[in-house]
N, C-alpha and C positions, 0 to 999 in steps of 0.2 A: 045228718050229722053236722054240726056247727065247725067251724072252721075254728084251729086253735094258733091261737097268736103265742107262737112258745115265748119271746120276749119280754111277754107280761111278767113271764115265771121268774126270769132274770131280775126286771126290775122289784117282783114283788119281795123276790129274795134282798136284794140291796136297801128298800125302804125295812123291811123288818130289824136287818141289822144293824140302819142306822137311826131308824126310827127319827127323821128327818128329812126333809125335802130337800132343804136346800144340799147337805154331805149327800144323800143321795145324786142330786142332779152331780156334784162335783165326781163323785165315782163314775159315774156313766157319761161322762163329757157331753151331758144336757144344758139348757139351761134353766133355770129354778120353773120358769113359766112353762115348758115345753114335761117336766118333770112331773108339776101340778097336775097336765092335762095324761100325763102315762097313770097317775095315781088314782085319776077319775076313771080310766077303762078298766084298770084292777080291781076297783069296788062294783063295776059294775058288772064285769065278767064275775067276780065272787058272792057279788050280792051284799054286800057286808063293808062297813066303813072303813074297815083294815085299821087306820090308823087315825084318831082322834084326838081332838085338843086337852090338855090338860097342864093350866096355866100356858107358860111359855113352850111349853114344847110339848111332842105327841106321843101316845102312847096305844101299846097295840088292841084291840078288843080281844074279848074271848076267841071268837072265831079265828083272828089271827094268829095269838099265841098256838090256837093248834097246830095251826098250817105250817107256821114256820121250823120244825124238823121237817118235814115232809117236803117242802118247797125246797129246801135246803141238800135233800139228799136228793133232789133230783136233780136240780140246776148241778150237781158234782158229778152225777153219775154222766148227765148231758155232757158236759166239760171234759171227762176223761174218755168219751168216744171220739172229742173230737182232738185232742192232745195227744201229741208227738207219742207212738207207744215208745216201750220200752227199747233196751238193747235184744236183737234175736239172741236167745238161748240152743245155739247150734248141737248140743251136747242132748240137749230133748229134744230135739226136734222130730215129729213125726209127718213125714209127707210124701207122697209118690209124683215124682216129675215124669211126663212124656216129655220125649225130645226125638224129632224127627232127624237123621241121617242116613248116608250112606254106609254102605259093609266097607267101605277105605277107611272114611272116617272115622266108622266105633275101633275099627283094628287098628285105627291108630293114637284115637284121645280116650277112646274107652275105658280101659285097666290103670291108666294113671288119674284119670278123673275118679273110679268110684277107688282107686285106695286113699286120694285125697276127699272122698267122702265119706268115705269109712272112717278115717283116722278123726274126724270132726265129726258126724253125723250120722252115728251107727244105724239113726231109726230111719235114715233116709232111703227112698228105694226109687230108681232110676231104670224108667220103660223106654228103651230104645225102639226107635218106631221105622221101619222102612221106608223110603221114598215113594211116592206113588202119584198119582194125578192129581192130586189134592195141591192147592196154591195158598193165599191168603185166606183163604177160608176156613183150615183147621186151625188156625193161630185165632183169627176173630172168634171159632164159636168156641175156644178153648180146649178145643177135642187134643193139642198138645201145647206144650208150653215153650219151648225153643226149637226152632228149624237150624240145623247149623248145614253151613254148605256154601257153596258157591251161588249168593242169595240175589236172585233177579230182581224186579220190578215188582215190588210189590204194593205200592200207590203209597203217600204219606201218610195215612193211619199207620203202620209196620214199623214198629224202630231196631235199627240195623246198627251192628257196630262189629268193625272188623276185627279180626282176630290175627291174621297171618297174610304173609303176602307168598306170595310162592311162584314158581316157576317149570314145567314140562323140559324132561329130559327123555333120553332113549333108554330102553332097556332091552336087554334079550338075555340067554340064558347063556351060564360058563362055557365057553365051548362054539359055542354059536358063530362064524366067519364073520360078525362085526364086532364080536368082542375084542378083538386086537387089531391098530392100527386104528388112522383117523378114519372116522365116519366121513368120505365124504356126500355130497348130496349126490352125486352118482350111486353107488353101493349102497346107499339108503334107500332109494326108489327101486333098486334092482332089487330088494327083498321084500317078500310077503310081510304085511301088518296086520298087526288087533289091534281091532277098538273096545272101545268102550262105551257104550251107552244103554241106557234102561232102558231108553224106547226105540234100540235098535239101529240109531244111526250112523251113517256109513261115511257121513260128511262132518269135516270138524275146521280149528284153526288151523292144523297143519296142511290139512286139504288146498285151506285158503293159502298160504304161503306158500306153497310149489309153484299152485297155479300161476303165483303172478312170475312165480320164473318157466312158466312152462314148461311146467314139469305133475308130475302125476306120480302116484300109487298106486298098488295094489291092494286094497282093504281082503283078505282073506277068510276072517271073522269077523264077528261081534259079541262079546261076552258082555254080559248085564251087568256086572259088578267086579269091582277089583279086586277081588282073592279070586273068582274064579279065572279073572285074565293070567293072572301071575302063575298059575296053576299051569295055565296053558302055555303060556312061553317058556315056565322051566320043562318043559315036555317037549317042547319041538323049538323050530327056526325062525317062528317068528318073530316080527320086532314089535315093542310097545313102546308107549308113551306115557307117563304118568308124572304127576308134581313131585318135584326134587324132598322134599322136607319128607314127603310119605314114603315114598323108597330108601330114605336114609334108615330108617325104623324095618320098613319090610323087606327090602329086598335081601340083605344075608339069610332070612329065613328061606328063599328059595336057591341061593346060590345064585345071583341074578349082578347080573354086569350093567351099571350105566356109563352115557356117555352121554356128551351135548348134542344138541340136535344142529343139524349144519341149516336150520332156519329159524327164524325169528318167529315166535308167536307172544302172542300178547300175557303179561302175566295173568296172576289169577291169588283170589283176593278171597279168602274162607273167612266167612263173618257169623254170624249170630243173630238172628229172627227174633223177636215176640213182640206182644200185643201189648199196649200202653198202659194196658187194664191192670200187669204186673208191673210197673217201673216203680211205685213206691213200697212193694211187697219185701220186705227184709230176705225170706227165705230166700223168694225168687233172685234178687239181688245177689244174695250169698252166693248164691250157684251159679251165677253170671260170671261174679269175678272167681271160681274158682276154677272153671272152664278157663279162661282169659288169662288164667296164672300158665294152666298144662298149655295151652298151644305158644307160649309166650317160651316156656321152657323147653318145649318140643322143638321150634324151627332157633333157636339156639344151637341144638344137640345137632340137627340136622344142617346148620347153616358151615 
């Protein structure tokens, strides 16, 4: 198969309608000389003089005047693949987003995210995806479309944009002997904790902050997920830890008491994942900024 020089198609379309060399070259910021030798490839890729002399000025041959709707509706249709589309029509939109998360997170941006997608995007439908061992690699091969969470290293291909900034306080349940009175870091080490983590672990920032006061914990569980932590402390004595803004929202659902923690840990920053492959995708954009609006109005309500 011959290689096609789509640019021919351009200029052959511009000589037809101006049926001149010299208003052609000025349309295509050529010059007359450079114009002449594009008009010679065009005859010779079509076989056919395209356009010849007649007195002072040119005129197209048979073979031309055919071509010229046809060259014509092409060079437009080319042009409108590659021009700006339209506005997204949100109201028809039909699409299914994966979005990886945590069970904190969907119980906390979930039901204000799809009634602000509902209310704009009826046809829209949004696959909430569990956290698992998967990294930059579900985003790259497109297996989902936003990671939101507490978004690690994921090398410069991944573009990341925060969403919240937040902060770890105490929790335990009504009733509970640190519900009243300061917490301090005595009476806080003196009781049993939950954690939290998917892959079990018994070590975290608060671990690191004792430590440098010489001081310790007792970790007495580990729950995989934040509803079933919150489950467990409104059930028994012990104490948890979880981001200020999510407890604002969850915690009257279990009857659950916070308080500051008497150490310092580093804040913590919920952003938004995905692949570059969508940064000029209208829809995916839509959904960007409408995530971006609910956590914006969330740690408001919770601030």
């Amino acid at each position: 198969m011959h290689s096609i020089d789509l640019n021919l198609l351009v200029a052959l379309d511009v000589l037809l309608e101006e049926e001149s060399v010299l208003l052609a070259a000025k349309r295509m910021h050529l010059s007359p000389s450079a114009m002449s030798r594009t008009l010679a490839r065009v005859r010779e890729a079509v076989g056919d003089p395209i356009l010849v002399r007649a007195g002072r000025r040119l005129v197209p041959t048979p073979r031309a005047a055919e071509l010229r709707p046809r060259v014509r509706a092409v060079v437009a249709s080319a042009s409108a693949v590659l021009r700006e589309r339209g506005a997204l029509d949100v109201a028809a939109l039909t699409r299914s987003f994966a979005v990886r998360t945590s069970d904190g997170l969907l119980g906390l941006v979930g039901a204000p995210l799809l009634d602000a997608l509902r209310a704009e995007a009826p046809g829209v439908t949004v696959r909430f995806l569990p956290e698992g061992d998967e990294d930059v690699a579900a985003l790259r091969e497109g297996r989902i479309d936003l990671d939101i969470g507490i978004i690690g290293d994921m090398g410069p291909e991944i573009r990341v944009q925060a969403l919240v900034k937040d902060r770890f306080v105490g929790v335990v349940r009504r009733g509970s002997p640190l519900a009243s009175g300061k917490v301090t870091l005595q009476r806080f080490v003196e009781h049993a904790h939950l954690g939290v983590s998917r892959l079990g672990k018994t070590w975290g920032p608060i671990d690191e902050a004792l430590k440098k006061k010489g001081l310790a914990r007792t970790t007495a569980a580990v729950a995989s997920g934040h509803y079933a932590a919150l489950c467990l402390l409104a059930s028994s004595d012990l104490v948890g830890a979880f981001p200020s803004n999510w407890l604002a929202h969850a915690a009257p659902r279990f009857d659950l008491v916070t308080f500051p923690l008497p150490v310092t840990t580093p804040a913590i920053t919920i952003s938004q994942a995905w692949h570059p492959r969508f940064d000029a995708d209208p829809a995916h954009r839509w959904l960007r900024d409408r995530l971006r609006r609910v956590c914006r109005s969330l740690a408001e309500f919770g601030a």
